[in-house]
C-alpha positions in Angstrom: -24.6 -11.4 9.1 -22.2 -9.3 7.2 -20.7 -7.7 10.1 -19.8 -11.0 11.0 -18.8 -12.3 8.2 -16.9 -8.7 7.6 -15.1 -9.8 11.5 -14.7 -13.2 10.4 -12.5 -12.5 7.6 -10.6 -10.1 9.2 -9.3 -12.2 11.7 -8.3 -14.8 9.5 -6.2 -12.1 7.5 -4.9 -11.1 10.4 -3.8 -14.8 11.3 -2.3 -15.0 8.0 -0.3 -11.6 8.0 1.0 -12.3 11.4 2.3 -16.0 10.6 3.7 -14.6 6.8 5.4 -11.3 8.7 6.7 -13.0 11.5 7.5 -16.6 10.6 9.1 -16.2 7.6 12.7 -15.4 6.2 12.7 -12.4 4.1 12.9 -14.4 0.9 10.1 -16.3 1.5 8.0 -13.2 2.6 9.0 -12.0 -1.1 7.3 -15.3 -2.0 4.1 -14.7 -0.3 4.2 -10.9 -1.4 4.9 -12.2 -4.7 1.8 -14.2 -4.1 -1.0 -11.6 -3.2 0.5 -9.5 -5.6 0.0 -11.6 -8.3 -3.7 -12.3 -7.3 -4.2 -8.1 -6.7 -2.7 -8.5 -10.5 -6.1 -10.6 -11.7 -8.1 -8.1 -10.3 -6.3 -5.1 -12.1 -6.8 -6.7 -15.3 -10.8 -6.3 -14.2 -10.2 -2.7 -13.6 -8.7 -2.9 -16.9 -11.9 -4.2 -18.4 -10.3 -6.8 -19.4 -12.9 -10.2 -19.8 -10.5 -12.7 -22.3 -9.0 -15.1 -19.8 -6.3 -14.8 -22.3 -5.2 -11.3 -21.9 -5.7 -11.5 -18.4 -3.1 -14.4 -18.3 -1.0 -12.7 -20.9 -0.8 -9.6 -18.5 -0.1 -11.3 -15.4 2.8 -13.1 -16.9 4.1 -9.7 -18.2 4.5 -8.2 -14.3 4.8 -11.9 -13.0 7.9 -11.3 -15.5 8.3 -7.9 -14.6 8.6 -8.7 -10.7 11.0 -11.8 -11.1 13.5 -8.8 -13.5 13.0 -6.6 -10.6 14.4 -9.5 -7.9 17.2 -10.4 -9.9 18.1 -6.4 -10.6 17.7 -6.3 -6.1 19.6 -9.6 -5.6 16.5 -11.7 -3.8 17.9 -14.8 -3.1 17.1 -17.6 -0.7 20.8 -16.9 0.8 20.7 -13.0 0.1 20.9 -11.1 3.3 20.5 -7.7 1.9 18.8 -6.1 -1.2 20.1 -4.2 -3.8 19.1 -0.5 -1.9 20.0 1.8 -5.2 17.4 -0.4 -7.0 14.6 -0.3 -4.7 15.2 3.6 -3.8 14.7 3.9 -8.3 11.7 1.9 -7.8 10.0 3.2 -5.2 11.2 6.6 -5.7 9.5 6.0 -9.5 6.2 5.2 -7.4 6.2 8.3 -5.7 6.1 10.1 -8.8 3.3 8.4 -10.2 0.9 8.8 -6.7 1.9 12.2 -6.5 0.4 12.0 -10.4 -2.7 9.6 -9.4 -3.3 12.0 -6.3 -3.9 14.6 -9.1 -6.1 12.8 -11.4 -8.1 12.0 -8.3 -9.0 15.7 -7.4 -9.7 16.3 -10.7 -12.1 13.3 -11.5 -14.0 12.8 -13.8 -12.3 15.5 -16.0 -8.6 13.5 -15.7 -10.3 10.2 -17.0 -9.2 11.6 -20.8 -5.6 11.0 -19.4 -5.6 7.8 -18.5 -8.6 5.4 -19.2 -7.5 4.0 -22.1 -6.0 0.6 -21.7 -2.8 0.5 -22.5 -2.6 3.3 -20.1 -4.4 1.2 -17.3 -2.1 -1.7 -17.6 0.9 0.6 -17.1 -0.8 2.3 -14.1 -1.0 -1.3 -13.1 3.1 -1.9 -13.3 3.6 1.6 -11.4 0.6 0.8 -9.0 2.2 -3.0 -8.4 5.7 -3.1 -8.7 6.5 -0.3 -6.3 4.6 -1.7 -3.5 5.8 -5.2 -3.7 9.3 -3.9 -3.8 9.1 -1.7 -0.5 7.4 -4.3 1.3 10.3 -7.1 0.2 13.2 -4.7 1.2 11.2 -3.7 5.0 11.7 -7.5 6.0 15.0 -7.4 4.4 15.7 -4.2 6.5 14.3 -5.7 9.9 14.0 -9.7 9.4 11.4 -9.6 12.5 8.8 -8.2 10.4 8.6 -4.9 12.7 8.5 -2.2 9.7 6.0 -4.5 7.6 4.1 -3.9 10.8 4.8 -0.2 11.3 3.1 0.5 7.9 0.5 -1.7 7.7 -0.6 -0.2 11.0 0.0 3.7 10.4 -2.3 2.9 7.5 -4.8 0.5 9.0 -5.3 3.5 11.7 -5.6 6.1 9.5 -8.4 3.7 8.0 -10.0 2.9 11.4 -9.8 6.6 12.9 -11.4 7.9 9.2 -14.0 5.5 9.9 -15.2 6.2 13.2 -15.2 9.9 12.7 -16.1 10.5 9.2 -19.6 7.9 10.8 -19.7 11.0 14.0 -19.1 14.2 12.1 -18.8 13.4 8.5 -20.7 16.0 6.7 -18.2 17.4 4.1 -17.4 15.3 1.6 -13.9 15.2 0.5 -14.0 13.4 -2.8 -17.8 13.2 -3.9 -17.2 12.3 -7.1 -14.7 9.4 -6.4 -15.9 8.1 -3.2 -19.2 9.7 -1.5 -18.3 8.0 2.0 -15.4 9.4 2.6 -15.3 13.2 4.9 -13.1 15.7 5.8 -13.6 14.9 9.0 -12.9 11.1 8.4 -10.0 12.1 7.0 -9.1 14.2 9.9 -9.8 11.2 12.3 -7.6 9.2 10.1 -4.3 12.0 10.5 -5.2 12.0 14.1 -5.2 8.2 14.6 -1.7 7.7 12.8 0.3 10.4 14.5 -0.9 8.9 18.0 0.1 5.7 16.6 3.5 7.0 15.1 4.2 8.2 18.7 3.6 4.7 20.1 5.7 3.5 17.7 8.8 6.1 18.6 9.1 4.0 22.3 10.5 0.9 21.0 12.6 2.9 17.5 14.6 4.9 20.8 14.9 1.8 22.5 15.6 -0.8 19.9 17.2 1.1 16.9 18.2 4.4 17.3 18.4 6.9 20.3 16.4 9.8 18.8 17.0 13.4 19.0 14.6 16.0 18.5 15.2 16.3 14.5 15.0 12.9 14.1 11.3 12.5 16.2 10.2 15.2 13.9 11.4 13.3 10.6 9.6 10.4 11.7 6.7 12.0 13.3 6.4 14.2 9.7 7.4 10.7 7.5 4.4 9.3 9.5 1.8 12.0 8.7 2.8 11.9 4.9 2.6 8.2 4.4 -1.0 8.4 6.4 -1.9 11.4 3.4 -0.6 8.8 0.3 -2.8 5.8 1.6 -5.7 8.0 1.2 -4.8 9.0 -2.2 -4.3 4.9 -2.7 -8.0 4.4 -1.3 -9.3 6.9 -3.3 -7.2 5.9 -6.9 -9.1 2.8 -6.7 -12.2 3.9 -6.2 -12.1 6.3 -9.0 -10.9 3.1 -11.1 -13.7 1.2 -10.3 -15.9 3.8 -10.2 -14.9 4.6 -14.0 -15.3 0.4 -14.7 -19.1 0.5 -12.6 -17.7 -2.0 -10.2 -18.1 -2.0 -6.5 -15.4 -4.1 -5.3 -12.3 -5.1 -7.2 -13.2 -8.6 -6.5 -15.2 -11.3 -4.5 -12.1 -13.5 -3.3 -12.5 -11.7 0.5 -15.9 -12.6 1.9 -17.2 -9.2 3.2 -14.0 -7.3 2.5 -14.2 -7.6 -1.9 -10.9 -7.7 -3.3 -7.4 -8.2 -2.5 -7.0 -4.8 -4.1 -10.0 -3.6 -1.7 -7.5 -4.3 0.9 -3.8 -3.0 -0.1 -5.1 -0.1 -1.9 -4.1 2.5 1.0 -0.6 0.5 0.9 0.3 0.9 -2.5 0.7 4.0 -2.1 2.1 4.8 1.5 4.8 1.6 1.7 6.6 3.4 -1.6 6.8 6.5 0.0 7.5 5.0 3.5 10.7 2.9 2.3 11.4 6.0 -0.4 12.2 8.2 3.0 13.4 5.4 4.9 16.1 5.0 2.5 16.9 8.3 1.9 16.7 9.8 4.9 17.5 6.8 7.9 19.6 4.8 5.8 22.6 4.5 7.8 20.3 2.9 10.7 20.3 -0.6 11.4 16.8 -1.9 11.5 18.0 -5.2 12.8 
């Protein structure tokens, strides 16, 4: 019964991230980002241990406020056919930072929870953990209006979730964050690398056809770009789990029959679509995505 209900939901996510990916402009994708942010948002403020319904509403208006700063500062506009790039490379480039800092306190839980369990700390883990993400996924529809590198890196991190899976279940004997998140292997996370890098060169085929012919240097940039955003949305599983693990909660919400949260489901991406649209930017930005 939860298996199904676990394959029910799915599908219907699925529906609903194909129809807001590919049917949409890029300003109203920003909409419906703006949307599931602002319910992942709700859920923060549990991880927060926030309980006062007003404080939670007090701190979703501030990064409700936050993100609407943050469009005007990029230029999001229903007419607006580009984003401001120099303002989503700050961003995301900010975000970076902070993972490569979250991917720390993560090996070193529970001895990093001195650093940043207070609250006011949370909540500004929350604008780092929040903002980024819906900022990279806004300007990869504004990039490519067909929705392909939404797509890409929802998919290089949904196999590196699936291949962890399968073989972390087969040959997971070493744990690789026991303290943080018992299920998860070395292995798993080895099936997870392996998964993403076949799926990266998959994804190459129609980048050479459609975008840019590739060279050599530039299959390896992408090939590498892949295997590093697959590493950051472990660290983004794994962040969560140490937050809720440090708040005694098992799932960040109930709104997802089967699945928990809509942070049990964007956690990988918060941190890989920073860091994929950080080197996209800096390092393809003369391509055109269109």
């Amino acid at each position: 019964m939860v298996l199904r209900t676990r394959v029910i939901t799915a599908l219907v996510l699925l529906a609903v991230l194909a129809a807001a990916t590919f049917g949409t402009s890029p300003f109203q994708f920003a909409l419906f980002v703006s949307l599931v942010s602002g319910l992942g948002v709700l859920e923060w403020t549990r991880l927060m241990g926030l309980s006062n319904p007003v404080q939670r509403g007090v701190y979703l208006l501030l990064v409700l406020a936050s993100m609407f700063a943050l469009g005007v500062a990029m230029g999001l506009g229903p007419s607006a056919l580009i984003v401001e790039r120099s303002v989503v490379l700050a961003v995301t480039g900010m975000g970076v930072v902070f993972w490569c800092l979250a991917a720390w306190w993560v090996m070193h839980f529970p001895a990093s929870q001195v650093h940043w369990s207070s609250r006011p700390r949370t909540a500004l883990m929350g604008l780092f953990t929040l903002l980024p993400v819906w900022c990279a996924l806004i300007q990869l529809k504004y990039l490519n209006s067909t929705g392909f590198l939404v797509l890409a890196v929802i998919a290089l991190v949904s196999f590196a979730d699936i291949g962890a899976y399968f073989v972390g279940r087969a040959w997971g004997n070493s744990r690789l964050a026991p303290q943080v998140s018992p299920g998860k292997s070395w292995a798993g996370f080895w099936g997870g690398m392996g998964a993403s890098a076949v799926l990266a060169c998959l994804l190459l085929v129609p980048v050479h056809r459609y975008v840019q012919a590739l060279d050599l240097v530039a299959i390896v940039l992408l090939l590498l770009t892949a295997a590093v955003v697959a590493v950051f949305s472990v660290f983004g599983d794994l962040f969560e789990s140490m937050l809720k693990r440090s708040q005694g909660m098992k799932d960040s919400g109930s709104l997802l029959p089967g699945h928990g949260g809509v942070l049990d489901r964007i956690d990988s991406l918060t941190a890989a679509a920073p860091l994929f649209v950080f080197i996209l930017l800096l390092v393809f930005g003369e391509w055109r995505w269109q």
